[in-house]
Backbone as ProteinMPNN parsed JSONL, in Angstrom:
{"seq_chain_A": "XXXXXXXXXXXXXXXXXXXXXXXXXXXXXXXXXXXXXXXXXXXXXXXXXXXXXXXXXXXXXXXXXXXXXXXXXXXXXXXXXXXXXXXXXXXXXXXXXXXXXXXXXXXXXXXXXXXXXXXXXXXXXXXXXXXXXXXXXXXXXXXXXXXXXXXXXXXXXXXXXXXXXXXXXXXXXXXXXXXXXXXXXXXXXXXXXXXXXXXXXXXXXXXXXXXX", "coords_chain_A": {"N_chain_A": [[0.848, -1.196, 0.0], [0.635, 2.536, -0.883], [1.397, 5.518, 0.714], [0.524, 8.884, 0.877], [2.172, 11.764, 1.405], [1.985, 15.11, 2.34], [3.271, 18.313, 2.32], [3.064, 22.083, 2.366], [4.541, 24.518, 0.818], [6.268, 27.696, -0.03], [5.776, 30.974, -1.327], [2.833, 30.873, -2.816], [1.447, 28.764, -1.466], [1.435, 26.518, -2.468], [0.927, 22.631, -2.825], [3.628, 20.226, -1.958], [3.808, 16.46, -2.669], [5.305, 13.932, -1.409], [5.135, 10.656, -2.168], [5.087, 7.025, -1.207], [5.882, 3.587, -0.351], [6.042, -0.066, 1.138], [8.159, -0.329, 0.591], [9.908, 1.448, 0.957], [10.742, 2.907, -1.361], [10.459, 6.33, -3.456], [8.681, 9.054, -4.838], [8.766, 12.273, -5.455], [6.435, 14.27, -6.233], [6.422, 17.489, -7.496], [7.918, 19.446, -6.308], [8.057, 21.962, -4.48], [9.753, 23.361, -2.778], [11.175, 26.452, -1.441], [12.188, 27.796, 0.302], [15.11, 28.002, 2.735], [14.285, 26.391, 4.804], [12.817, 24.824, 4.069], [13.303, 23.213, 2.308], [14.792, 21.853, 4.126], [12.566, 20.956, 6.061], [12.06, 19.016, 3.92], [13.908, 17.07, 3.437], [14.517, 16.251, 5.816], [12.33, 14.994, 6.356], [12.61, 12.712, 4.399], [14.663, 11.159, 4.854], [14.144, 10.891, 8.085], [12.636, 8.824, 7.757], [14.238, 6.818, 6.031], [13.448, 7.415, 3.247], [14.123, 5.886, -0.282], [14.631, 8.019, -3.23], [12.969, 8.234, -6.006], [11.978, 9.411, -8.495], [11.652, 12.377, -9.369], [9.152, 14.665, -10.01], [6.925, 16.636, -11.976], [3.699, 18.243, -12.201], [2.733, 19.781, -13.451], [4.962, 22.702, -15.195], [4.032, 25.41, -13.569], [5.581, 28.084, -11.794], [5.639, 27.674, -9.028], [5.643, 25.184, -8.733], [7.921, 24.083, -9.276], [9.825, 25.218, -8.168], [11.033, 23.677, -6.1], [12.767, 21.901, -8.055], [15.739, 22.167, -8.443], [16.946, 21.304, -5.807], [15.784, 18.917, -5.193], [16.269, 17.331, -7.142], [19.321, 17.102, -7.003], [19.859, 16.946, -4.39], [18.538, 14.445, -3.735], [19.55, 12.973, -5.721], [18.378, 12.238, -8.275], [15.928, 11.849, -11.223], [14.659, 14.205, -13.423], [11.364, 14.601, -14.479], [9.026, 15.162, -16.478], [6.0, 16.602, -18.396], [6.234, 16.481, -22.505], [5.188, 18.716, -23.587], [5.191, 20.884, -21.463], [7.6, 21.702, -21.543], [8.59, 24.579, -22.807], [7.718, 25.815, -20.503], [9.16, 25.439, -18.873], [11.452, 25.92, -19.311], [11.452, 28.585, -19.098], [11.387, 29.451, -16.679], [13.217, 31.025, -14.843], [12.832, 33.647, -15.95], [10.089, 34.263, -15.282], [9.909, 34.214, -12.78], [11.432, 36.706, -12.66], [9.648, 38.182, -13.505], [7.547, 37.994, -11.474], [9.086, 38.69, -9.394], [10.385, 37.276, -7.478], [12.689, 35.223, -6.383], [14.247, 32.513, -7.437], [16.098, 29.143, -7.93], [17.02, 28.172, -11.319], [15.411, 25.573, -12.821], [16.491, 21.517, -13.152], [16.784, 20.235, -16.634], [14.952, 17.943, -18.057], [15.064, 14.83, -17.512], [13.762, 12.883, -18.501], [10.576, 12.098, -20.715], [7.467, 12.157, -19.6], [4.067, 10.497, -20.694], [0.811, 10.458, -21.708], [-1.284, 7.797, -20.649], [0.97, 6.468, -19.598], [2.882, 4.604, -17.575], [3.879, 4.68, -13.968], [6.362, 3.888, -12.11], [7.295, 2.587, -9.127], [9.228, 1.075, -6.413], [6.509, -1.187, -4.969], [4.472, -0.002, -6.318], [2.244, 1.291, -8.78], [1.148, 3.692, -10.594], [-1.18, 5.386, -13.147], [-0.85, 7.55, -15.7], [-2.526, 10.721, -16.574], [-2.943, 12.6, -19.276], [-3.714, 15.517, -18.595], [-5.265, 18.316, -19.702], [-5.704, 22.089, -19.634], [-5.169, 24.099, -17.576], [-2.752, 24.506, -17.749], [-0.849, 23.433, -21.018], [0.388, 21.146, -20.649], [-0.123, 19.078, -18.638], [-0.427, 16.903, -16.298], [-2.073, 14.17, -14.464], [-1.897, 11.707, -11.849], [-2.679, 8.726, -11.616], [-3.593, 6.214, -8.844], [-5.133, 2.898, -8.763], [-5.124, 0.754, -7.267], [-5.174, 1.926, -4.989], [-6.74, 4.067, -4.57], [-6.373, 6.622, -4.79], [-5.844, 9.834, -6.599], [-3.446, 12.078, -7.718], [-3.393, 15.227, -8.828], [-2.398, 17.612, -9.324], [-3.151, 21.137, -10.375], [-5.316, 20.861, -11.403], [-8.498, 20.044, -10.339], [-9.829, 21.584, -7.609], [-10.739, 21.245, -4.051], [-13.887, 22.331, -4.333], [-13.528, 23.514, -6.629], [-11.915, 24.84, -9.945], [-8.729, 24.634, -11.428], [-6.97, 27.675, -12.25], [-7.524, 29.5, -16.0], [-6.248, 31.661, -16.792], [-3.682, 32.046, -17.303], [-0.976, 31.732, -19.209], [-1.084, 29.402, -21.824], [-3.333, 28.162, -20.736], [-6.999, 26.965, -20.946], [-10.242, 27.137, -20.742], [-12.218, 25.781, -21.922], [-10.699, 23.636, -22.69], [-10.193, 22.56, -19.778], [-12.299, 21.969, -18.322], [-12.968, 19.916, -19.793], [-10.919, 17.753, -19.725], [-11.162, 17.325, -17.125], [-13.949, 16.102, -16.55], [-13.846, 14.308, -18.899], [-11.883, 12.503, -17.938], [-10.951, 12.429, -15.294], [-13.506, 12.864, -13.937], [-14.558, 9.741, -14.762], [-13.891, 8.35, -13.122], [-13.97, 6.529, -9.576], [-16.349, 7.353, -6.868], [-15.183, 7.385, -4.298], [-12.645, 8.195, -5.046], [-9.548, 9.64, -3.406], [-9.084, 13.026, -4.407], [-5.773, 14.591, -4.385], [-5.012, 17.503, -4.555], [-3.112, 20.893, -6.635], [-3.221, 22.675, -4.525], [-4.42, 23.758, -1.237], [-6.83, 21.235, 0.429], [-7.54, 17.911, 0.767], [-9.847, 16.087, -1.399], [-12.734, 14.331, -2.786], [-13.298, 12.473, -5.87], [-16.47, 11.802, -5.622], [-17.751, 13.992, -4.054], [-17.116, 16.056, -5.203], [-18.325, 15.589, -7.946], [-20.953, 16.076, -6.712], [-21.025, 18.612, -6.003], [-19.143, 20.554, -6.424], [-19.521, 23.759, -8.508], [-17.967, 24.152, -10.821], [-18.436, 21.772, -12.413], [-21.099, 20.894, -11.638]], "CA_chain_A": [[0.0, 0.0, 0.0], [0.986, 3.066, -0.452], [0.699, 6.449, 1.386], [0.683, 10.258, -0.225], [2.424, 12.833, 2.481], [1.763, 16.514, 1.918], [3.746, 19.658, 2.509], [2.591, 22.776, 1.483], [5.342, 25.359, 0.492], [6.376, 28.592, -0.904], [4.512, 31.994, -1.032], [1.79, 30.442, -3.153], [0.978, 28.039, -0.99], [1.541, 25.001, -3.159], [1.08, 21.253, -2.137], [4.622, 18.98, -2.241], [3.623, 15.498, -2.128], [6.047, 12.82, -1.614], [4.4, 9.41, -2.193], [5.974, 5.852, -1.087], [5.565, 2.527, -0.044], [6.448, -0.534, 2.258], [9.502, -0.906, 0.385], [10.937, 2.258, 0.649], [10.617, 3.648, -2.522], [9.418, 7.385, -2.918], [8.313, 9.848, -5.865], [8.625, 13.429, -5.474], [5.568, 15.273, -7.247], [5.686, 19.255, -7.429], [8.896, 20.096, -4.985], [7.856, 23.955, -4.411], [10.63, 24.352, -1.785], [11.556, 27.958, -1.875], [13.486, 28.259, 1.366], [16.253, 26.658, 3.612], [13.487, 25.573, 5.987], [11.439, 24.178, 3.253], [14.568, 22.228, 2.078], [15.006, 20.839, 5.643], [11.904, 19.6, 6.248], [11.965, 17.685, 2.719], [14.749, 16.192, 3.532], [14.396, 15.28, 7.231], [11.158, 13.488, 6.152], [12.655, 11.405, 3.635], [15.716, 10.58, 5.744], [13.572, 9.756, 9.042], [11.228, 7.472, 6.763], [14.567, 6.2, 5.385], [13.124, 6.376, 1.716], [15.144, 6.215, -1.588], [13.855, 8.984, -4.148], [13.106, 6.857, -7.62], [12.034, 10.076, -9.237], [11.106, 13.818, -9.349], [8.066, 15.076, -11.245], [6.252, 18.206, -12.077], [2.433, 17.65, -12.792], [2.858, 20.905, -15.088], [5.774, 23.496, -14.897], [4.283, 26.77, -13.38], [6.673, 28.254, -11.211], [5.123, 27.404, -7.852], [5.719, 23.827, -8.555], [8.65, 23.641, -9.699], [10.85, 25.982, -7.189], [12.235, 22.822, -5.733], [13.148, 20.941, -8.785], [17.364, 21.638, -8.683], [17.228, 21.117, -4.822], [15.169, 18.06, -4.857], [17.236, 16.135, -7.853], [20.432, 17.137, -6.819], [19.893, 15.925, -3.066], [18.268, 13.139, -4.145], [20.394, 12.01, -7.244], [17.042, 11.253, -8.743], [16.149, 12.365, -12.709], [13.102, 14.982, -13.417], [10.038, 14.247, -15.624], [7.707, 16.017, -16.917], [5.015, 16.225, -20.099], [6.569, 17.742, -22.997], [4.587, 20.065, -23.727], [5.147, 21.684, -20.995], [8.961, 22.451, -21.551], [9.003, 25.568, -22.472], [7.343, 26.867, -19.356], [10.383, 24.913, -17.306], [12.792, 26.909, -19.654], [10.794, 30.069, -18.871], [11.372, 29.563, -15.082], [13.414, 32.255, -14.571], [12.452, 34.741, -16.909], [8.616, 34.184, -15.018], [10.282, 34.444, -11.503], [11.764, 37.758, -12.481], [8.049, 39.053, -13.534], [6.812, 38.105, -10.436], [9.936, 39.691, -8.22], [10.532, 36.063, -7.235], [13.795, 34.325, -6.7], [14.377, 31.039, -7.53], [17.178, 28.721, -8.54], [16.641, 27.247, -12.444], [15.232, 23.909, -12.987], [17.53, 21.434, -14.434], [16.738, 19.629, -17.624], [14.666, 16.845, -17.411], [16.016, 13.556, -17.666], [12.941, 12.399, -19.584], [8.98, 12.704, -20.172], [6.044, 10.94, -19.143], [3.15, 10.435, -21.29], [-0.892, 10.182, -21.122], [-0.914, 6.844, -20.722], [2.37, 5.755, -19.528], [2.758, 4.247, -15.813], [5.129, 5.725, -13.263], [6.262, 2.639, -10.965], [8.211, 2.937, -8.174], [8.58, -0.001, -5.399], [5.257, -1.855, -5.201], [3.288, 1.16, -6.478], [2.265, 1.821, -10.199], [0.599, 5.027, -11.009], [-1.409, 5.607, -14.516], [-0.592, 8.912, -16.161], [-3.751, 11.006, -17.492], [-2.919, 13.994, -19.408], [-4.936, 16.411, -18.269], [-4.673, 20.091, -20.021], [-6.414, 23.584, -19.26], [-4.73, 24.95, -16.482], [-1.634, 24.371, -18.785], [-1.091, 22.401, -21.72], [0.862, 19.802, -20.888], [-1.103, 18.702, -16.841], [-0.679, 15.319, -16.137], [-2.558, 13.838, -13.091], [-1.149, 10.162, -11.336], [-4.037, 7.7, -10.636], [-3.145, 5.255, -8.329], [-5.74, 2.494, -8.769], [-4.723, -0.012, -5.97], [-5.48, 3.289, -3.069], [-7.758, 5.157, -4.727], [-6.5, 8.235, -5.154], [-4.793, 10.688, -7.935], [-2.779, 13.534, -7.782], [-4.03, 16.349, -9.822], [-2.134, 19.117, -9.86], [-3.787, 21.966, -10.566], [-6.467, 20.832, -12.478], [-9.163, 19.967, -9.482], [-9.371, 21.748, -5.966], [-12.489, 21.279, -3.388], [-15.107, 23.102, -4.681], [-13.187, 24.955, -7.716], [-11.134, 24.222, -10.593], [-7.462, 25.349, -11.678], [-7.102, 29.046, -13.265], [-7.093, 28.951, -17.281], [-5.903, 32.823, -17.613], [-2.214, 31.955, -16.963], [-0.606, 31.266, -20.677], [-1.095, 27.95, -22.646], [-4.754, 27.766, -20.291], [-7.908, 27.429, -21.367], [-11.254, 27.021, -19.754], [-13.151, 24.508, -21.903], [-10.05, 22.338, -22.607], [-9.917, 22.444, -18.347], [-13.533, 21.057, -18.437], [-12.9, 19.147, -20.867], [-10.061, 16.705, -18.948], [-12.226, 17.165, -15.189], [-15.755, 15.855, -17.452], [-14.217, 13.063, -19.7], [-10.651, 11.886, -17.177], [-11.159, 12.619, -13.611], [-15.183, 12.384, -13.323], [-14.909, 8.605, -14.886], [-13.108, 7.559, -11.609], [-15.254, 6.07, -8.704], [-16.534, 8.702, -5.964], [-14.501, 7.405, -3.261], [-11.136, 8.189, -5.256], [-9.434, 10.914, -2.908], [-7.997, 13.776, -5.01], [-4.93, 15.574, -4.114], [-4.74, 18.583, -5.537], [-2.095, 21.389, -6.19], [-3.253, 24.029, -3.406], [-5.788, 23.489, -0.709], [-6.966, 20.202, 1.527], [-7.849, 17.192, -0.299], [-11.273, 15.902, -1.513], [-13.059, 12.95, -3.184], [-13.945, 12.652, -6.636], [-17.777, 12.105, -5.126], [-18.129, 15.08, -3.75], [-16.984, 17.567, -6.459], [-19.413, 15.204, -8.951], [-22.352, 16.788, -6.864], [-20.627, 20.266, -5.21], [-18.447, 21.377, -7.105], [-20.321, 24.139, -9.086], [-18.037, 24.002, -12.343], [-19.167, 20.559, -12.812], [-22.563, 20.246, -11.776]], "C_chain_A": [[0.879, 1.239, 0.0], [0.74, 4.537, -0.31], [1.239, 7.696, 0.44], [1.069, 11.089, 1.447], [2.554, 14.381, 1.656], [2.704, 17.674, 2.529], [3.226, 21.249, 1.901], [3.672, 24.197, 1.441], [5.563, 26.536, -0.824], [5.614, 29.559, -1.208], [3.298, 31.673, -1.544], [1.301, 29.442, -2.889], [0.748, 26.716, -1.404], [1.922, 23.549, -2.386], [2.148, 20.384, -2.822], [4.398, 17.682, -2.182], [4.811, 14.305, -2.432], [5.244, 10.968, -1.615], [5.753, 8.201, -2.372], [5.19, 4.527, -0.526], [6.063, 1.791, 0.775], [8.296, -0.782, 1.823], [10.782, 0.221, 0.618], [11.36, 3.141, -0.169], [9.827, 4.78, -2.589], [9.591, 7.894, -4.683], [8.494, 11.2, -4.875], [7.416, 14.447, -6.365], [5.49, 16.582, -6.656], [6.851, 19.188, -6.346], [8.817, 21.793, -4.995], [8.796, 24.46, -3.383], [11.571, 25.381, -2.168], [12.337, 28.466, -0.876], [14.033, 27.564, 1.957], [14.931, 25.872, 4.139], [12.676, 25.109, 5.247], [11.73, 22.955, 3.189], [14.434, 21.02, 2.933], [13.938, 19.748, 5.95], [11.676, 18.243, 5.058], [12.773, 16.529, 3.166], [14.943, 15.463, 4.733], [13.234, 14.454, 6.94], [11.895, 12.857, 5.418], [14.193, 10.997, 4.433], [15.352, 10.089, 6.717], [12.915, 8.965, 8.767], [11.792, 7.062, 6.236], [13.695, 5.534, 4.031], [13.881, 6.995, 0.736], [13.77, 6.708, -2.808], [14.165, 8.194, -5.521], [13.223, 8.33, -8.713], [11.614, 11.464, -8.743], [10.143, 14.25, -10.497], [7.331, 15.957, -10.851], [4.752, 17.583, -12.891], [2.397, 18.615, -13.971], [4.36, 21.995, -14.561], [5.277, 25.153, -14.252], [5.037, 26.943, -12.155], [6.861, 27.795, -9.552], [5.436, 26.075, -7.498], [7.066, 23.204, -8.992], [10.194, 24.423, -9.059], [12.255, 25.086, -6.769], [12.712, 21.699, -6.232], [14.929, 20.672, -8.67], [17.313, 21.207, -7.46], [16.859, 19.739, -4.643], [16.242, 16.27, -5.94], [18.622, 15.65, -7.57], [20.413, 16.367, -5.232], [19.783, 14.703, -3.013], [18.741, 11.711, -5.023], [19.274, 11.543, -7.881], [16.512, 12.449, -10.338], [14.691, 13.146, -12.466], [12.454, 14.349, -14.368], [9.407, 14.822, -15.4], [7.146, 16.051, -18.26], [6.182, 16.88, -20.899], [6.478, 18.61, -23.467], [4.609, 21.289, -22.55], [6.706, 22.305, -20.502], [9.649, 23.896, -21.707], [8.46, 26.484, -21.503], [8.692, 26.748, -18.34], [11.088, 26.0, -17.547], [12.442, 28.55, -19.148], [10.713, 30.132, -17.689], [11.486, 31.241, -14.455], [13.786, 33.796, -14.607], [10.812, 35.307, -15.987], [8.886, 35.256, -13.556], [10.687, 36.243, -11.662], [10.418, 38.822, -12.762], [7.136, 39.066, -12.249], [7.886, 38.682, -9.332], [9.951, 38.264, -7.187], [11.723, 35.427, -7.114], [13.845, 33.045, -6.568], [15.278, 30.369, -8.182], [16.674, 27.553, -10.365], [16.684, 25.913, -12.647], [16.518, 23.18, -14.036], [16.94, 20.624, -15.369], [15.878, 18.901, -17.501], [14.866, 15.531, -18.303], [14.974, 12.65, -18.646], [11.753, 12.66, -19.28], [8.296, 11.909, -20.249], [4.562, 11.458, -20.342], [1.524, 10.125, -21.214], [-0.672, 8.599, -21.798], [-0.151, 5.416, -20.163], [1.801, 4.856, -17.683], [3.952, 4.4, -15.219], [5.151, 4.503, -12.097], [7.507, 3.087, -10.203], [7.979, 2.024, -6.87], [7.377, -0.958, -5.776], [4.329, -1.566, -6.047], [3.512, 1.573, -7.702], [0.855, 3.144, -10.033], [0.515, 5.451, -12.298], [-1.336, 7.435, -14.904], [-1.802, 9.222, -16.715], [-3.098, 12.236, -17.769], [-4.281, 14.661, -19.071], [-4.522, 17.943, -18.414], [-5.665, 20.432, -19.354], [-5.995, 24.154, -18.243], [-3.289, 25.222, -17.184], [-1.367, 23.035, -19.488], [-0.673, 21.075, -21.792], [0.439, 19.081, -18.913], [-1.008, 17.674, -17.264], [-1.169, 15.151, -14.711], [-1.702, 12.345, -12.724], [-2.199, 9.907, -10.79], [-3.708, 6.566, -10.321], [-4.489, 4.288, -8.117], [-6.327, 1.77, -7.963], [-5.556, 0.646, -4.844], [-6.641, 3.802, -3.349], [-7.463, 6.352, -4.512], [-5.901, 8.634, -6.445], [-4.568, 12.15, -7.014], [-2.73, 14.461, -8.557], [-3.721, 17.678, -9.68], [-2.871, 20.571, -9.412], [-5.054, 22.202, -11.028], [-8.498, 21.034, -11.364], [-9.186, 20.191, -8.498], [-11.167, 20.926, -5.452], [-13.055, 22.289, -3.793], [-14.419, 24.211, -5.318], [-12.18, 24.083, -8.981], [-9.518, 24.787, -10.929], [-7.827, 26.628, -12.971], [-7.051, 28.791, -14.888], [-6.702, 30.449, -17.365], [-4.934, 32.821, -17.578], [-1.848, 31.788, -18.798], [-0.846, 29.517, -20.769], [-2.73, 27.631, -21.529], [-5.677, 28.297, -20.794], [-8.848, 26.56, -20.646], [-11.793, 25.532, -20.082], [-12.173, 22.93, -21.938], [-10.285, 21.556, -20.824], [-10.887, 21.449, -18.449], [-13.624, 19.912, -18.986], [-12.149, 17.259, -20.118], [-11.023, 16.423, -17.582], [-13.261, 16.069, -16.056], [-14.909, 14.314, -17.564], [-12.765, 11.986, -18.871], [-11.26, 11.829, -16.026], [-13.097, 12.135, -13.078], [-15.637, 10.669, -13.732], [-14.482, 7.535, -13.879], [-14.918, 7.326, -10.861], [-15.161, 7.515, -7.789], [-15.784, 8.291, -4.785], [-12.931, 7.385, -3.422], [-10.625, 9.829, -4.661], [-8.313, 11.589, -3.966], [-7.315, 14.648, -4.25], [-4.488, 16.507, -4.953], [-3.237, 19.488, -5.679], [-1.909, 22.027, -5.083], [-4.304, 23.209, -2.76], [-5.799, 21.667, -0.211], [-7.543, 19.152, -0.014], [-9.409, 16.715, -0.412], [-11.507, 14.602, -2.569], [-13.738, 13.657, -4.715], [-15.743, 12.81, -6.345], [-18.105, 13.374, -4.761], [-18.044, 16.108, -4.332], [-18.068, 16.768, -7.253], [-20.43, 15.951, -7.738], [-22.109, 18.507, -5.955], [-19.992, 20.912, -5.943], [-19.109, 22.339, -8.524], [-20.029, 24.461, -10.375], [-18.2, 22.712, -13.071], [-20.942, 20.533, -12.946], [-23.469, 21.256, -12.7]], "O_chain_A": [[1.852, 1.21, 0.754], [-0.079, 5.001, -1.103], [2.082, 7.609, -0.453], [0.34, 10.982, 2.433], [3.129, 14.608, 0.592], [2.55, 17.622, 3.749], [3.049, 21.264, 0.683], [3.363, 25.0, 2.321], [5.247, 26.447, -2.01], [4.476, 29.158, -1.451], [2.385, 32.113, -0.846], [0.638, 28.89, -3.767], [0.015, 25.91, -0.831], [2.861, 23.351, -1.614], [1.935, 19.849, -3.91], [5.041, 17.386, -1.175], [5.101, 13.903, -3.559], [4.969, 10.45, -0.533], [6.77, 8.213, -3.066], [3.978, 4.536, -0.313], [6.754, 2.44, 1.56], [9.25, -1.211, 2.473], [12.002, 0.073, 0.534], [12.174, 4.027, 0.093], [8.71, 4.751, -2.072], [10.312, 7.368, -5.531], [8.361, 11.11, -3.655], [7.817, 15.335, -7.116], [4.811, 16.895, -5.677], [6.419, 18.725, -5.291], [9.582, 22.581, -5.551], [8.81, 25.643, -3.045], [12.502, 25.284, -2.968], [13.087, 29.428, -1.045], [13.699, 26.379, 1.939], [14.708, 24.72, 3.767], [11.575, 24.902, 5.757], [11.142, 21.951, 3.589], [14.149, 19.84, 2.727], [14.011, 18.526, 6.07], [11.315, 17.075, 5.204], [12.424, 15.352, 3.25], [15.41, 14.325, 4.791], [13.202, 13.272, 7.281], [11.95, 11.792, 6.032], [14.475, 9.901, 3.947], [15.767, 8.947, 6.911], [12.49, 8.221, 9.652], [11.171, 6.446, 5.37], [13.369, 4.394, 3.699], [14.259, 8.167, 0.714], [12.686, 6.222, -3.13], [15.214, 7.714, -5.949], [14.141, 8.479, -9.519], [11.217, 11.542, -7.581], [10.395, 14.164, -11.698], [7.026, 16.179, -9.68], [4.687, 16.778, -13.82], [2.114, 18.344, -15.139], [4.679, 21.883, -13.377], [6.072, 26.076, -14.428], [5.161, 25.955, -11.432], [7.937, 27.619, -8.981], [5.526, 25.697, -6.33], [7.255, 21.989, -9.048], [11.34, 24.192, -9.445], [13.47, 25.26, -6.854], [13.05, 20.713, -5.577], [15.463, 19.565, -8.747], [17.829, 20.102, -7.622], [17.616, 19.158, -3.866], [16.594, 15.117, -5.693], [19.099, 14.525, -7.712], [20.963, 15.281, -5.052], [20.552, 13.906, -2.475], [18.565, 10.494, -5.077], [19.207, 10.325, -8.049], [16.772, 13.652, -10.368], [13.838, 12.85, -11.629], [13.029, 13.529, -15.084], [9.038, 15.164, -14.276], [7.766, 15.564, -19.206], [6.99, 17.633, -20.355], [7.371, 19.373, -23.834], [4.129, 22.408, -22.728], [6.974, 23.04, -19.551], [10.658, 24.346, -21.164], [8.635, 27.701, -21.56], [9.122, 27.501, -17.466], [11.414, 26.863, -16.732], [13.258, 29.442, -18.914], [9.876, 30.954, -17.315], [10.733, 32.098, -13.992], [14.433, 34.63, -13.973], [10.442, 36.48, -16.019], [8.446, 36.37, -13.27], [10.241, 37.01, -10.809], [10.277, 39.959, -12.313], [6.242, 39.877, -12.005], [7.369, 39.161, -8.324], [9.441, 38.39, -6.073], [11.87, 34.821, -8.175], [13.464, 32.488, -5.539], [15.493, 30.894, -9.275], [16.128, 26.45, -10.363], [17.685, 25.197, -12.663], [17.164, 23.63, -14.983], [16.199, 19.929, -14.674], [15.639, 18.99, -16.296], [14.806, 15.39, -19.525], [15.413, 11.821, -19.443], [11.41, 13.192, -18.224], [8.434, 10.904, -20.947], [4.251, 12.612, -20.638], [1.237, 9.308, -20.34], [-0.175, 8.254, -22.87], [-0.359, 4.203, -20.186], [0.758, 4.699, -17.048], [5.008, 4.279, -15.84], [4.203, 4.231, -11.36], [8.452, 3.77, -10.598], [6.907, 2.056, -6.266], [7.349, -1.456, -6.901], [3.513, -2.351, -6.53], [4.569, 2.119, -8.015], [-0.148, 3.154, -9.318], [1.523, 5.86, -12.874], [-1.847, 8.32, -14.218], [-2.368, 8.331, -17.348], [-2.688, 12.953, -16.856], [-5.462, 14.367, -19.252], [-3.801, 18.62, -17.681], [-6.409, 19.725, -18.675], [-6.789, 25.044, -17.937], [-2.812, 26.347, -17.034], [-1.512, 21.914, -19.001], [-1.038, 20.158, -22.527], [1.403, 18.641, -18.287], [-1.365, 17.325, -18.389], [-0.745, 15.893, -13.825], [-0.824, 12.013, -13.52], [-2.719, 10.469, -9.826], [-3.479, 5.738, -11.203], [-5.185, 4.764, -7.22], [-7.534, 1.787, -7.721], [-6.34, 0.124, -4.051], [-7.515, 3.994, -2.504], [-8.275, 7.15, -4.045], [-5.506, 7.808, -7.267], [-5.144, 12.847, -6.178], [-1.65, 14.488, -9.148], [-4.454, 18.655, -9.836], [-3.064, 20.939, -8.254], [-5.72, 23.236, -11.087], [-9.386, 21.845, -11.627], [-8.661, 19.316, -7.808], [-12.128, 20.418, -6.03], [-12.514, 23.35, -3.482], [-14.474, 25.393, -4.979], [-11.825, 22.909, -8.873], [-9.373, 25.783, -10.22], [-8.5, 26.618, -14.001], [-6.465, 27.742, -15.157], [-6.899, 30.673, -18.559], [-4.627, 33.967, -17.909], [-2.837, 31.747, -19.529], [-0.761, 28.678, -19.872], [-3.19, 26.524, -21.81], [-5.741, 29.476, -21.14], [-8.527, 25.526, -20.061], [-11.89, 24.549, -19.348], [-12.458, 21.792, -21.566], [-10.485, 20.356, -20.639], [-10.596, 20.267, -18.626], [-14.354, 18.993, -18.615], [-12.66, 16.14, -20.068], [-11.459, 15.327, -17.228], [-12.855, 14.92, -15.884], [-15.079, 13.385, -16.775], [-12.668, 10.81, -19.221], [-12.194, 11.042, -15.873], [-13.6, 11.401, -12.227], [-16.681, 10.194, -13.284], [-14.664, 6.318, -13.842], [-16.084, 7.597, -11.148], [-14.337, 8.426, -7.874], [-15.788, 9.26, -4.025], [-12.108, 6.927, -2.629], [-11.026, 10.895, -5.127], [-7.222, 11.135, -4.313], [-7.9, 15.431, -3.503], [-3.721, 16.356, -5.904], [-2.259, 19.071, -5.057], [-0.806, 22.104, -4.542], [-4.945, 22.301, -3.29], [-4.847, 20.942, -0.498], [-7.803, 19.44, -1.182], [-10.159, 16.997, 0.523], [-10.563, 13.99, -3.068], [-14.352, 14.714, -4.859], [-16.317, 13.806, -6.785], [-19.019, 13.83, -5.45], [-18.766, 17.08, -4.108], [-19.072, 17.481, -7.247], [-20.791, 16.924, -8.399], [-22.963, 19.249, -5.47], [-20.365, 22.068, -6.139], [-19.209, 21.716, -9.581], [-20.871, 24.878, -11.17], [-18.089, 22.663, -14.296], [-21.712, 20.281, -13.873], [-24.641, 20.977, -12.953]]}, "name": "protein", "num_of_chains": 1, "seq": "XXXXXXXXXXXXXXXXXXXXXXXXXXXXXXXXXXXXXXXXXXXXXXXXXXXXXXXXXXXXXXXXXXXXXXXXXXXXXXXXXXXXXXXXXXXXXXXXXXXXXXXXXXXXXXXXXXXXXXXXXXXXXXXXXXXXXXXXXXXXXXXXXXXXXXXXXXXXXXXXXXXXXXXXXXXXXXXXXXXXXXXXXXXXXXXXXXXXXXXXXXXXXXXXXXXX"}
């Protein structure tokens, strides 16, 4: 089995989740650490939970999520991934950072990309890739089938959906992935989103008011 731990870092309040299993094996999705003490606690959790980092991944590149991509690979020795469509937002890190009066150290490269489709295994634990655009074009979610949950980015909060006025977003594509990806799950699959507490597919199918 395995468990999803949350952090939430960096002035925009973005959710880090490290996900692992009995074996030891961890994922990194979305490292937003933006300061020493962000750093620290990343790394004291995965050192007192003795777990080995398989990979690092960005559900999409906006800047919030991707703060603690050199800190997280380089500590870790562990390769990035991400869609590729959403490369040139990585490269546009910190060109973005300087529009927002932001400092941040530039992502490095990534070591390869994941696909709608693909499966992201690590230890015991496989995880199906869904692209999922409209918040940006290249959103991938991780649906873990086994647990019942996914990790969704940006795309789905509690009771709202991810912005489309940022570049490369758009509204109906957004709808579009939530409607015909995410709403064909069961209602007791918990989503973890990018920002904000987590919630069940069930309950956005009848609350969430850009669905219903």
């Amino acid at each position: 089995m395995s468990t999803v731990h949350s952090f939430t870092f960096n002035p925009f309040l973005e959710n880090t989740y490290v996900v692992f299993d009995e074996t030891g094996s961890c994922i990194i999705i979305d490292p937003g650490t933006h300061s020493r003490e962000e750093q620290l606690a990343l790394s004291e959790f995965i050192e007192s939970n003795k777990l080995r980092v398989d990979k690092v991944i960005n559900t999409h590149c906006h800047v919030d999520h991707v703060f603690g991509n050199e800190y997280a690979t380089q500590t870790f020795k562990a390769g990035l991934y991400i869609h590729k469509e959403e490369l040139p937002m990585l490269k546009a890190f910190k060109e973005i950072c300087n529009m927002w009066g932001i400092a941040g150290d530039q992502s490095p490269d990534p070591a390869g990309f994941i696909e709608d489709g693909d499966t992201v295994v690590f230890g015991n634990t496989s995880l199906r890739v869904m692209l999922t655009p409209g918040h940006s074009p290249g959103s991938i979610s991780f649906y873990c089938d086994r647990d019942d949950y996914i990790i969704a980015g940006d795309v789905l909060f509690q009771g709202g959906i991810g912005r489309t006025d940022l570049l490369g977003g758009n509204y109906d594509t957004l709808i579009s992935s939530i409607t015909n990806k995410l709403m064909l799950l069961n209602d007791k699959v918990i989503v973890y989103p990018g920002h904000g507490p987590p919630t069940t597919i069930g309950i956005e199918r009848v609350s969430n008011p850009f669905i219903t």
